[in-house]
N, C-alpha and C positions, 0 to 999 in steps of 0.2 A: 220169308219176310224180309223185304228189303231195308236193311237197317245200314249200308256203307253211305255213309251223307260223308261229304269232303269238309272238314276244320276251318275253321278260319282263321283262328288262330294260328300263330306260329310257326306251323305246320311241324317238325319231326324230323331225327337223326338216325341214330343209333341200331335201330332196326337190323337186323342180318336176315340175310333171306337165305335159311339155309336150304345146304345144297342137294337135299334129295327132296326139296317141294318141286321141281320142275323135272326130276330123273325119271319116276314112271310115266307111261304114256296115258294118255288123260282123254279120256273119252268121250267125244264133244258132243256126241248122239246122247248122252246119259239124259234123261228126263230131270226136271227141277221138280223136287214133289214137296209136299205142304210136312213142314215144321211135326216134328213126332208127337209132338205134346198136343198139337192143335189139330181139334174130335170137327172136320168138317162132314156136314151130312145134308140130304135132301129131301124136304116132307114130300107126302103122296103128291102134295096140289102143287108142285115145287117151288116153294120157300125155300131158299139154300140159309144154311147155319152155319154159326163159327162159334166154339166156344174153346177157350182158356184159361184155363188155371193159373194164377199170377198173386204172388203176397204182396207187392206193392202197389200200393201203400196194402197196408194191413187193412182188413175190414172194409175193405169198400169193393164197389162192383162196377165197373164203367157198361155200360152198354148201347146200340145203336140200331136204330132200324134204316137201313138202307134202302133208295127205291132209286131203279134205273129208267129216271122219267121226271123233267123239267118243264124246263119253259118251249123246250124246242117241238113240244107236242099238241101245245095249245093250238086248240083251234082258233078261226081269227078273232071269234065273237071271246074267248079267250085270255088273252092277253093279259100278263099279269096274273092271273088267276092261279096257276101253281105256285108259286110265292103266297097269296092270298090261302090257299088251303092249309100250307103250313102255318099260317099265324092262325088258320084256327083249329089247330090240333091244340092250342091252349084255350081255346075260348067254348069247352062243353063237350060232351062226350059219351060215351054208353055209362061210366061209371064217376065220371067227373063233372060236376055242372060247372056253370062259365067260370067261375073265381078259386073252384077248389082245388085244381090239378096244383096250382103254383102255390095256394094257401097249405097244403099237403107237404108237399114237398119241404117248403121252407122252416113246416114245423119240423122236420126231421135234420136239421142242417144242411138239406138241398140250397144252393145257392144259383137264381136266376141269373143267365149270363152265361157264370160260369160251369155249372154243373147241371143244369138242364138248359137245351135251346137247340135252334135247327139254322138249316142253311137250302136255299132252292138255287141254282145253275141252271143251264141251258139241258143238261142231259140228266139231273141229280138231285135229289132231294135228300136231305139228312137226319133224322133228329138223333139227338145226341144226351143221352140221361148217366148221371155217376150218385149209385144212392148206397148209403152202407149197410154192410150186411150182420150190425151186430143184433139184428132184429130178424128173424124170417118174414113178420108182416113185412119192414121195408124191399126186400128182397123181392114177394108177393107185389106186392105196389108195384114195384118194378117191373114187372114184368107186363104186369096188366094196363101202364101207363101205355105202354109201346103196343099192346094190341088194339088197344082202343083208336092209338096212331093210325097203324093200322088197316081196321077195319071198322072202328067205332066212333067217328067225328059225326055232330049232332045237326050242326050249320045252320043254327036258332037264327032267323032273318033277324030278330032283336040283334042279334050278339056281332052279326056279319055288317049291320050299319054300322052299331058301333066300331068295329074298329076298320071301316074305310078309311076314316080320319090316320089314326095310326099310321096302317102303311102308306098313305101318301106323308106323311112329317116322314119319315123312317126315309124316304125316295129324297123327298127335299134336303132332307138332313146328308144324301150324297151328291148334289148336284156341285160339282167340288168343280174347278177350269178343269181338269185333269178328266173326273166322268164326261164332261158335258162336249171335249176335243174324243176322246174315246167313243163317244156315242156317235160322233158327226164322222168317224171313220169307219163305221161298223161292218159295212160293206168293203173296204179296203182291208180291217182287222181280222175277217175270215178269208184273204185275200187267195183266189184258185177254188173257193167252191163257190164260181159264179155269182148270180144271183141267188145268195146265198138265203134259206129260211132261217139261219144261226141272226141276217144282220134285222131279220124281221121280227125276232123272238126274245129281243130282251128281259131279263127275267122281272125288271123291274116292269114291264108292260106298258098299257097307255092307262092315263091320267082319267079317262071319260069312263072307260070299262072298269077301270076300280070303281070308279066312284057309283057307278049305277049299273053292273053284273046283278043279275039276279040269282036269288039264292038256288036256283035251278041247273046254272051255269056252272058254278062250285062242284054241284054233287054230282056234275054229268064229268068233270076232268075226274073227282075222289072217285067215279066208278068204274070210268075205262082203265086208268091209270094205277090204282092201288091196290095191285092184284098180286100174287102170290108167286108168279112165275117171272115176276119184276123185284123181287124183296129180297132181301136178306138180313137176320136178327145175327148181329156182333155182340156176343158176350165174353167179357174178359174180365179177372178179377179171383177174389177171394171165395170162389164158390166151388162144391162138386159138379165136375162138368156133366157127371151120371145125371144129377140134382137138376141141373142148367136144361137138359137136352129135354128131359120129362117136362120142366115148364114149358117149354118150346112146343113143344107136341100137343101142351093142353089149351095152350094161349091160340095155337096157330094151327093145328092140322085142321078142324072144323072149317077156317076160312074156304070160302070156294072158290074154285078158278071159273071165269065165264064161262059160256059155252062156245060164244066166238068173239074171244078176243082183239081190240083193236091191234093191229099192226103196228109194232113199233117206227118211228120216222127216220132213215137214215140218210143224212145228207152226201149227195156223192160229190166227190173232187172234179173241179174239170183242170185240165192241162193248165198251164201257163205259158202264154206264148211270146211274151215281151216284158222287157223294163219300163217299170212306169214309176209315177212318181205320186204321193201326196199330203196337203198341208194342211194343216188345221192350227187354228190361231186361236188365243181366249184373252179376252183383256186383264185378267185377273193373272195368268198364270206371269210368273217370276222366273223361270227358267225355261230352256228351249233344249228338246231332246232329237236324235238322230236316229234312224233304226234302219235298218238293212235287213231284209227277211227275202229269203230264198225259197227256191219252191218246196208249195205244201209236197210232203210223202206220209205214204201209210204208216202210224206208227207200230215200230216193231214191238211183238211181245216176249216176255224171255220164259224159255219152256221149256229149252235145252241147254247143257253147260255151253254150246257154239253160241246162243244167246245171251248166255251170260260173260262170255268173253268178247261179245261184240258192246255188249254196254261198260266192260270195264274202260275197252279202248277209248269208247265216246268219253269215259271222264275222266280218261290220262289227258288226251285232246284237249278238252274244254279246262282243265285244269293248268296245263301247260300257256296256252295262248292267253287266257285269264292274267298271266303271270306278265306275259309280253308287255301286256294291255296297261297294267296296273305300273308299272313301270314308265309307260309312256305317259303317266299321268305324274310322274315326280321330275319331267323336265320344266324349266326356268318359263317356256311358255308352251305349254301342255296344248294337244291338238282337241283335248275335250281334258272336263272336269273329273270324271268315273267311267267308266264300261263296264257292261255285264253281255256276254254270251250263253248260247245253250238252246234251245228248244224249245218255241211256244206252242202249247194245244191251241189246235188249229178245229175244233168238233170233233164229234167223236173218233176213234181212231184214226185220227191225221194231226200232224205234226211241221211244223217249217223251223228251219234251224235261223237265227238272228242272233245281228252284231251289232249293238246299240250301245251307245253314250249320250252323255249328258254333257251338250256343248259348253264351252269357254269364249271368252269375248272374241274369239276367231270365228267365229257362228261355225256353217255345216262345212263347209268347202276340207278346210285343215281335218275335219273329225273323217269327213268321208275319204278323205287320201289316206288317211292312219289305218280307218278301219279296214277298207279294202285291201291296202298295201301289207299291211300283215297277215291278214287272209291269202294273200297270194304269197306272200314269205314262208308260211307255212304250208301251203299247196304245194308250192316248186322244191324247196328245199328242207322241208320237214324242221324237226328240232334237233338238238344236240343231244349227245349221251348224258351229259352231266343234268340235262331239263329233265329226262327220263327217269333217270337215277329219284331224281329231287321228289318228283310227281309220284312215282311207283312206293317210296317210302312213306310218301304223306296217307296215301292210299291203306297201305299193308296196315299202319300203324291205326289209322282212322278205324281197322275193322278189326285188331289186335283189339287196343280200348273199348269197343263196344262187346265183342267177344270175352271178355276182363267181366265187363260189367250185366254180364248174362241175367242174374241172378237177381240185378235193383235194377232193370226197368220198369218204370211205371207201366201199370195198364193201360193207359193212354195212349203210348205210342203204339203198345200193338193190335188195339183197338182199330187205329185207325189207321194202321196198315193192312188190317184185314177189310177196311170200307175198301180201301182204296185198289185192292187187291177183286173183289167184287165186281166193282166197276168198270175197273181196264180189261176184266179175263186172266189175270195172270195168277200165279201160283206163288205163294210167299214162302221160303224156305226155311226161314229161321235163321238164327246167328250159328249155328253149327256148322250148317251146310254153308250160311257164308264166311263164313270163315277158311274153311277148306277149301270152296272154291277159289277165294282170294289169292291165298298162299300156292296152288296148284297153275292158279292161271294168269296171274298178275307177274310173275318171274321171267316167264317165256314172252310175254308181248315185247316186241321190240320197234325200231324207228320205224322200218317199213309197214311194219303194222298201224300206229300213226299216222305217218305221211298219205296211205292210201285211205283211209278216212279222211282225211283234209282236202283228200281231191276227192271224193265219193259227194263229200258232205257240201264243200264251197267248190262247185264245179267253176272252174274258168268262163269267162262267159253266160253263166247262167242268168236266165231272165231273173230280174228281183223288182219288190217292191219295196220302196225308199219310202218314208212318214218321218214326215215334221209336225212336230206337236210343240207350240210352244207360246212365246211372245210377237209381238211384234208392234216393237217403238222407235221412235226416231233414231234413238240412238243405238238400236239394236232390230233393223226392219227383218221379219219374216222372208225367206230366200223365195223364188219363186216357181215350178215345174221347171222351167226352162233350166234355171241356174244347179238345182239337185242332179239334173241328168247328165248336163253337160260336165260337174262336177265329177262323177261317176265315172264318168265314159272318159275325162282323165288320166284319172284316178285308174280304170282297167289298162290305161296305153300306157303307166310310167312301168320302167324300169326296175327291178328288186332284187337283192344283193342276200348272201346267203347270211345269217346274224353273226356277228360276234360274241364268242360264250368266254363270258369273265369266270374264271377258277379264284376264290375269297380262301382266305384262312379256314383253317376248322375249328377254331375253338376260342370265347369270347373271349377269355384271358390268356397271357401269354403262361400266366403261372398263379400258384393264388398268392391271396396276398397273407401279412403278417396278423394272424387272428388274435384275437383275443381272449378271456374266457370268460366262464359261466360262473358268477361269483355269490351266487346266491339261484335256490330253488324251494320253494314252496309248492304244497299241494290243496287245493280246493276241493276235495270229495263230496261237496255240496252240488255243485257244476262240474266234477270230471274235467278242470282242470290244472294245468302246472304250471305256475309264473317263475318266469327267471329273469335274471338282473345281468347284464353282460358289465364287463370289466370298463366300456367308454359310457356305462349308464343308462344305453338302449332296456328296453322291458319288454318281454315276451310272454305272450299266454300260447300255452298249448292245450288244444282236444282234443284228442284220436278219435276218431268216431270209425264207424264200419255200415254208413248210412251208403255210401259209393266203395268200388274195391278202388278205381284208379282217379281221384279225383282229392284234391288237396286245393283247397280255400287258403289266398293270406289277404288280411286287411292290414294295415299302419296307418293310424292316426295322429294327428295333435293339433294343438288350437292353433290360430294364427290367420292365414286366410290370404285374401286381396284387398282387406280394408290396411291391414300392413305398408300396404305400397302411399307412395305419396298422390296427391290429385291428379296430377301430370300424366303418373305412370298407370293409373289406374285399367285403361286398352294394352298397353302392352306388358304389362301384370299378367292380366287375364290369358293373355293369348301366350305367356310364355313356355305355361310346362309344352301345350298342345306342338308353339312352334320346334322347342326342341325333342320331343318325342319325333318328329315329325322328319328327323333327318339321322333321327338312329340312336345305338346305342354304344358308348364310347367311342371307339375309331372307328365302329362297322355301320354300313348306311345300312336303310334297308331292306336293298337288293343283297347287299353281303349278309345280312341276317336271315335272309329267307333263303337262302343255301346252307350256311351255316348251322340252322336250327330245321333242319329237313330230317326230319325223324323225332322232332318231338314234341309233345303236347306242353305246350307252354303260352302264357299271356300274362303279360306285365305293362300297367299303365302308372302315369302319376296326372294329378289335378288338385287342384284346390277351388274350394267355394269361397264367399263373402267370408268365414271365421274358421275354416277350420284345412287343414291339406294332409291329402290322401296317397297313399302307395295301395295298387290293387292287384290283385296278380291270382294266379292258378297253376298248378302244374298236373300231370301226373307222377304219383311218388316215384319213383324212377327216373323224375326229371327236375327233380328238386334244387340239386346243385345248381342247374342250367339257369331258374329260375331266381335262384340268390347272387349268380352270376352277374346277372341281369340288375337285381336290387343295386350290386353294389357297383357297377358302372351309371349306374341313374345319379347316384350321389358325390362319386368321384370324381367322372369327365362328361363336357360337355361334346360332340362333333358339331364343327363348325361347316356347313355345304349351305352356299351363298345362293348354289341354283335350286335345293329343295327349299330354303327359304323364301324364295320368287315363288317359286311355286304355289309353295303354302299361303301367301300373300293374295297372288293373284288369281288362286281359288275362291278366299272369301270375299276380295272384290268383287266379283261373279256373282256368289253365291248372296250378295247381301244388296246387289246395286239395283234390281227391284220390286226388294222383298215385300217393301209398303204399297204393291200392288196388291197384295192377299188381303182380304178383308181381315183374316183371322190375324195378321200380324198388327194391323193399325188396331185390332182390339185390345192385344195384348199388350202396345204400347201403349193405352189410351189408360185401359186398368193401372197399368205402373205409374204411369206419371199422375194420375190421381190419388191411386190409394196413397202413394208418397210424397205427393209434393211435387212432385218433378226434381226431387234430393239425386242430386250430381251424380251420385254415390252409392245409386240404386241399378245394379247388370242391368244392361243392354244390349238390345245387338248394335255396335260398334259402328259409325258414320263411314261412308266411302273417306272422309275430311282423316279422318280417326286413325282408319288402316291405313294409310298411306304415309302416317307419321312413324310408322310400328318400325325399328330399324332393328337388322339381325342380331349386332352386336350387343343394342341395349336388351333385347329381349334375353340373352346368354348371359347378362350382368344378373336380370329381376330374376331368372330363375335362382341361378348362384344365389341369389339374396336368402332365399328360403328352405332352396335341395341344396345347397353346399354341404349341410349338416344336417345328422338326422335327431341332432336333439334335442329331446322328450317325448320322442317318437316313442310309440308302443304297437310292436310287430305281433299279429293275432295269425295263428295256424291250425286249421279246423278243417280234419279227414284222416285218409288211411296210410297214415305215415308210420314211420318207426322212430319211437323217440331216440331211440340209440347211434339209428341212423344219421336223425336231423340232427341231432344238439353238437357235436363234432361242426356241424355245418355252419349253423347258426354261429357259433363261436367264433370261424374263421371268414365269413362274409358279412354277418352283422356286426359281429365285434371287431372289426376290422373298419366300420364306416366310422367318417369323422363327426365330431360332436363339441365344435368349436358351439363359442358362445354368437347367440342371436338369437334375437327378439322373440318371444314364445308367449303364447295368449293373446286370444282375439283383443282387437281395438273396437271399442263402440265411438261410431260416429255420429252416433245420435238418430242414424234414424227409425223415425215412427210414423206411423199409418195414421192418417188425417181421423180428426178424432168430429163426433155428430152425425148427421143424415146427410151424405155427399151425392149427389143423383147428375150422372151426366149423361147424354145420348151422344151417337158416334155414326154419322152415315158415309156408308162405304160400302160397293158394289151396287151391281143393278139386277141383279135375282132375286126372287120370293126370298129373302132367307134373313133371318135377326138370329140376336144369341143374347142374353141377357145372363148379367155377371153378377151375384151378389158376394159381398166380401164383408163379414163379418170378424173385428177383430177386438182385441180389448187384454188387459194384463192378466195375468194367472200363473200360479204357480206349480212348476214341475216334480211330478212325480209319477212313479209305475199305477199308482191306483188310479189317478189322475186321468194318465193317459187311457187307458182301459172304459174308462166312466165316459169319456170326450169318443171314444173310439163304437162305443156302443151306442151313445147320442145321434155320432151322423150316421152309421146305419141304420138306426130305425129311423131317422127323420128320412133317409134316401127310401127305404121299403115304402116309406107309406107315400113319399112325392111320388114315387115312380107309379103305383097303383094309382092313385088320384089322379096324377095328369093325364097317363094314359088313357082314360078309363074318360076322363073330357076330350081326348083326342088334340089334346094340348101340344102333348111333345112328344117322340119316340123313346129318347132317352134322357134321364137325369144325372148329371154330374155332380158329386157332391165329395170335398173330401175336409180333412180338418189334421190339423196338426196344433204340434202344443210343445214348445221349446223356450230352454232355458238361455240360449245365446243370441242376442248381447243381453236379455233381459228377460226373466218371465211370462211369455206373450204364449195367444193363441191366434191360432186363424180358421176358418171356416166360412168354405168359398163353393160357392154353386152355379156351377152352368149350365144355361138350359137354352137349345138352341129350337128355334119354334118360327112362327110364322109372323109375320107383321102386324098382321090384324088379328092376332093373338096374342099380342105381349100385356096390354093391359089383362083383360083376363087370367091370363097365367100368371102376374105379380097378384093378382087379388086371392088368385086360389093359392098359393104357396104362403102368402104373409096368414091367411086365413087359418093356415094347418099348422104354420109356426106356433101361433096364438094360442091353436086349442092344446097344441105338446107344452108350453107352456105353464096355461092354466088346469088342462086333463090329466095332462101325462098320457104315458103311449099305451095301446093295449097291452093288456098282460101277455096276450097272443101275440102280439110282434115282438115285444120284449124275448120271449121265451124262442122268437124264431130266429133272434138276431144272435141269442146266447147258444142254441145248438151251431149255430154257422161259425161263431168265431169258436166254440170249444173244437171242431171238428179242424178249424186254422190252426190253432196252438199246438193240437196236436202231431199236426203233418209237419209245420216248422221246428218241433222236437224232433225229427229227426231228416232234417236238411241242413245238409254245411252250410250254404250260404246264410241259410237264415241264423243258425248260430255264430257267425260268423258276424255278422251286420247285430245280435244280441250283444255279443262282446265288445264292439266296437261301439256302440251305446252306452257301453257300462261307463268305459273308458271314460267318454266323453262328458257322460253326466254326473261322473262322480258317483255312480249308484254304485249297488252289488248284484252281479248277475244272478245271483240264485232267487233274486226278486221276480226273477222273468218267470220261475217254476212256479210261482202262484199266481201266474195270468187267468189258470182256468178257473180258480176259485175266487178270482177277485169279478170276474165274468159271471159267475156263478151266483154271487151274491149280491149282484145290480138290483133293485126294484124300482119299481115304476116311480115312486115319489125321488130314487136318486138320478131317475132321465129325467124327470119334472126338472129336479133344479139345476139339472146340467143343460138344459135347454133355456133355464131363465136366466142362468151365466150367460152360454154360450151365443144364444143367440138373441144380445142385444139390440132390440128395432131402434131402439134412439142411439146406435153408435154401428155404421154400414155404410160401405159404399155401392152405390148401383152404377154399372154401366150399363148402357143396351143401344146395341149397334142397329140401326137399320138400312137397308139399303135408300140408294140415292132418290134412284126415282121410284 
């Protein structure tokens, strides 16, 4: 099981690789074999199996039926049609008729979306079910849901019209500049496998074949295609896998294999025999991207430990140059905005390695000398001992930490490492086996091992294919084939010089500073936790939980905010913690913190909203100090660097100059400046006029105004710490921050949401595509029962929109969410997006005000009611035992004044909903004489 994923955070220190993991000889022939706990097996008709025994979460069961067979198998009359069979694996069945698989499910706390649903690809179909097992029937359900997948889809012509509509909204609903530039390269995108059948077989299909495939067509792909010698059942979870294997056998060996099976389709590579170039342009898209993709190669599988030290190497490599890359993104005028490296699937096993970024007002020219020039800096001359060092410890530690946390992985992820594991061929070992191989084979990789990947992988010379996907405006024209090549072919003739590797301090502080103490401690046995009072007034809760071994949660709250600031400063307010995070932490930039903090898990942010400002952070316990290190350099100094300031600056000019080209952004400003008034005073994104006024030094005054001091700050610590450990800590980096006097509690500026029936329209783009916004708002009063009543309101009104529109072919998806806050006043809001067709938007406002009406005058069923109250008791209860979420509990308490033990009777306050208390939380909530409508539709 491949679980070493690279951090992003912080990356890691400390780490010792000691010295007899690389002493005995290591035997590169050894075979990679499957996880000891993980029962794989093969039925007669062969079905391959996975089952896993896993406690987390408690009581629940994930499972998956995999099938190696997409869109790439469609025949022509086809198209679209695999995607089309998955959407009706919910619509009827051998044991399910059209509405009841999802009416089932939901009565048991199945949650649509997220806990049941699938996915179709070019080679891959998925469905994906997580049901709990404090029932055996649900258990049984479970199993028989996925055989019916399976082998038991019904394809009721009734059921197959209706939902035509559906997946075409669901296709519309992606036609984004981004798809529709992607679509228009598709043949470039599988670039080396020819005339490719990958640029023919979108899984999304054609538009005519959806709409009028006959139900003939359907059950001719579900019959060649859905066959046993193509499947695989993932079971992972809370079960006897003895238990799991016997369902298996009874659900699935009867199925039969054809007698003469269709031939699977595999597309073959051809060579590449030149550099080319190409451009796709959208008038909608706002930013313009570079990519560099090299020729397709067969992807390798790892199968022996030589394989799996050939993949460490790839992600020393890609982690290292990563680094180069991200760096060259924090000079004064950056050759691009961001880069990202690594390996795109190129169809089924093939693979092309790409060097892509996200241009800066330099357009491609400067990004393709960057990208290529470093690619060749790393070809010729490799990297330094100290890159290696840095990378090999982020690594070791990345699989130390998961290896830590053996024992609370979700079933989820190993679930769907065994899809994934299915699909490619390859054999997932387990965090044992990676662990050992980590430590065994990560010590001994050295530069030349590097270096000769960098020339294996970016060959000198090699043919590539160069994609421009972007804008193209007067003020920023699209480049043209000529200008990319010629760019290139530059770019391969300059000059490259070996790097200079900066050696930084090791340690954020030269010493610690003068602490403080712990002058008071109480205990809460209600909530398991402990408050204490430091000596400058600071206030701390502590939880030790044992929900993660190596994972430690901090929040720090207090009121205050960006309403604080004067009118003036209101942009550079906003932008100041981001621009001073943005250049480091005390004296160390953030080149020197990314060596410095090379071994350890760590992340530390601060921000503020419109009333309230935040300190966010994480450690592993063993990296705690590092962590309050970090706190209390945030509050003490600022680093002053003029050229990440430009930087930071002339990112968001870029990234903002034209954003009002997205349909979605002029919606979103259309909504704000209605719901409010167009109130001065109301976030936005920031005018080119705005940032341009933003100056380095004021922005290091407006933060001082509010992080100079942390007080009435209340630091919240929720995981597997040691209080003995921490509180010494806390003493001497919290009780050591200053806590001069300044201003504390949000400022109400007065604004309020436009009170009546406001209805505006908004036209912008020129695609099939609307979105209509309702925004219901009005005053009310905060509380936990409150919130819970509001909270169970818009999920049943979203369960039954979501059934009813679709069910019209209205919309694919419904958006619905509602909040309910006490700052700066008593208010609620309850907002719904529903993104749909043009010549559907009347329709769809008549069916939705329709069903508001009848929630208000009926009340909801008893049966939704009851489906909405197992899905949230089944949430309450997984958030009982997750840091973050008691983490974001406490810092709630903090802020509202509550007491957290109110949170422990969520489930009973859920519990005790009835249909008459949705009724009048529906004729509160959703006020018809007090709303705002927008609805975007396109131009022409």
């Amino acid at each position: 099981m491949s679980f070493l994923r690279l951090r992003t955070v912080c990356a890691i220190a400390v780490l010792s690789i000691y010295a007899g993991s690389a002493a005995a000889a290591v035997d590169l022939n050894e075979p990679i074999r499957f996880e000891r706990d993980l029962k794989v097996g093969k039925l007669a008709n062969g079905l391959t199996y996975y089952i896993k025994r896993n406690a987390r979460p408690e009581k629940q069961l994930e499972m998956q039926l995999v099938l190696k067979a997409g869109s790439i198998v469609e025949d022509d009359d086809q198209q679209g049609l695999a995607h089309f069979v998955e959407h009706m694996g919910f619509k009827g069945s051998a044991n399910f008729k059209k509405h009841e698989l999802i009416s089932y499910m939901q009565s048991i706390g199945v949650r649509w979306g997220a806990d049941v649903n699938a996915h179709t690809s070019y080679d891959e179909t998925v469905y994906q079910l997580t049901v709990p097992t404090s029932k055996q029937e649900y258990v049984d359900k479970g199993f028989l849901v996925l055989s019916d997948w399976a082998q038991g889809m019904s394809f009721d012509p009734d059921a197959i019209d209706a939902e035509r509509g559906v997946i075409l909204e669901e296709i519309r609903l992606r036609n984004s500049a981004a798809f529709r530039m992607n679509r228009s390269l598709s043949t470039n995108w599988f670039f080396g496998l020819g005339e490719s059948r990958y640029a023919k077989r979108n899984p999304g299909g054609k538009e005519d074949i959806i709409k009028n495939a006959p139900p003939e067509a359907l059950r001719r792909f579900y019959k060649d295609w859905y066959r046993p010698d193509l499947m695989a059942v993932v079971v992972v979870g809370d079960i006897d896998p003895a238990a799991a294997e016997k369902m298996i056998e009874t659900h699935f060996g009867a199925m039969p294999m054809p007698a003469n099976p269709r031939p699977s389709i595999i597309v073959k590579t051809q060579a590449q025999r030149s550099t080319d170039a190409k451009i796709a342009t959208d008038e909608e898209a706002t930013t313009s991207s570079l990519n560099i993709r090299y020729p397709l190669a067969e992807r390798p599988l790892r199968r022996t430990l030589a394989d799996y030290r050939a993949h460490q190497v790839r992600n020393l490599f890609n982690l290292m140059l990563s680094r180069r890359l991200q760096q060259l993104t924090q000079l004064p005028e950056p050759p691009f905005l961001r880069a990202q490296i690594g390996y795109d699937a190129m169809g089924k096993g093939y693979q092309a390695y790409k060097v892509e970024a996200v241009l800066g007002k330099g357009g491609a020219a400067p990004a393709i000398a960057a990208l290529t020039q470093e690619s060749a800096r790393a070809r010729e001359f490799g990297f330094s001992q100290g890159e290696l060092d840095a990378a090999r410890k982020s690594m070791l530690r990345s699989v130390e930490l998961e290896y830590a946390e053996r024992d609370k992985i979700n079933s989820a992820a190993f679930v769907n490492a065994y899809a994934a594991g299915f699909l490619n061929g390859e054999v997932q070992p387990g965090l044992e086996d990676e662990y050992r191989f980590a430590r065994e084979l990560l010590p001994e990789i050295g530069l030349a091992d590097v270096q000769q990947y960098a020339r294996t992988t970016l060959p000198a010379n090699a043919p590539r294919m160069l994609t421009f996907k972007g804008k193209d405006k007067p003020d920023a024209p699209a480049p043209g084939k000529r200008e990319l090549l010629s760019a290139l072919a530059a770019a391969d003739g300059a000059a490259v010089t070996a790097r200079e590797e900066k050696v930084f301090a090791g340690s954020l502080l030269a010493s610690a500073p003068q602490g403080g103490t712990i002058v008071a401690e109480t205990e809460d046995a209600a909530v398991g936790i402990t408050r204490l009072t430091l000596s400058n007034g600071i206030k701390v809760i502590l939880k030790k939980t044992d929900f993660r071994n190596e994972q430690v949660i901090m929040r720090a709250a207090r009121f205050g905010g960006a309403t604080l600031y004067k009118p003036e400063d209101d942009i550079n307010g906003r932008l100041s913690s981001s621009i001073v995070s943005t250049m480091g932490w005390g004296a160390h930039s953030p080149a020197a913190l990314q060596q410095m903090l090379a071994g350890k898990s760590v992340g530390l942010g601060v921000s503020m909203t419109d009333y309230t400002e935040h300190v966010t952070g994480g450690a592993a316990p063993a990296d705690l100090e590092t962590l309050l290190q970090g706190v209390y350099l945030r509050f003490t100094s600022v680093r002053r660097d003029e050229d990440l300031f430009k930087s930071f600056i002339n990112k968001q000019l870029e990234g903002t100059r034209d954003a009002m080209a997205r349909p979605e952004m002029v919606m979103a400003d259309t909504i704000r400046t209605t719901l409010y008034a167009n109130h001065p005073r109301v976030a936005a994104m920031p005018s080119q006029e705005a940032l341009r006024k933003v100056t380095l030094d004021h922005s290091i005054d407006l933060y001082k105004e509010r992080f100079a001091s942390a007080r009435d700050m209340t630091f919240i610590f929720v995981g597997n710490f040691d209080p003995v450990t921490l509180k010494p800590l806390l003493a001497t980096y919290l009780g050591s921050l200053p806590t001069d006097e300044i201003p504390v509690g949000f400022k109400d500026l007065g604004i309020r949401p436009v009170t009546g029936i406001v209805k505006k329209e908004v036209r912008r783009g020129t695609h099939d595509q609307s979105v209509i916004s309702l925004n219901f708002t009005g005053p009310a009063t905060y509380s936990n029962a409150e919130r819970m009543r509001l909270r169970a309101l818009v999920d049943i009104a979203k369960l039954r929109l979501t059934a009813l529109l679709r069910e019209k072919s209205l919309v694919y998806t419904v958006g619905l969410t509602g909040n309910l806050s006490h700052v700066p006043y008593g208010h609620y809001q309850v907002t719904a997006t529903l993104p749909t067709s043009p010549n559907k938007v009347d329709p769809l406002l008549a069916a939705v005000f329709a069903d508001i009406e009848a929630l208000k005058t009926k009340g909801p069923d008893p049966s939704d009611l009851s489906k909405v109250q197992q899905a949230a008791l089944q949430s309450i209860g997984r958030s009982l035992k997750d840091n973050a979420a008691w983490a974001a509990t406490l810092e709630g308490a903090v802020l509202t004044g509550t007491d957290p033990a109110e949170r422990l009777a969520d489930d009973k306050r859920i519990s005790e909903l009835t249909v008459d208390d949705i009724k009048a939380a529906a004729q509160q909530y959703f006020n018809t004489q007090n709303y705002v409508q927008v609805v975007m539709n396109p131009e022409k």
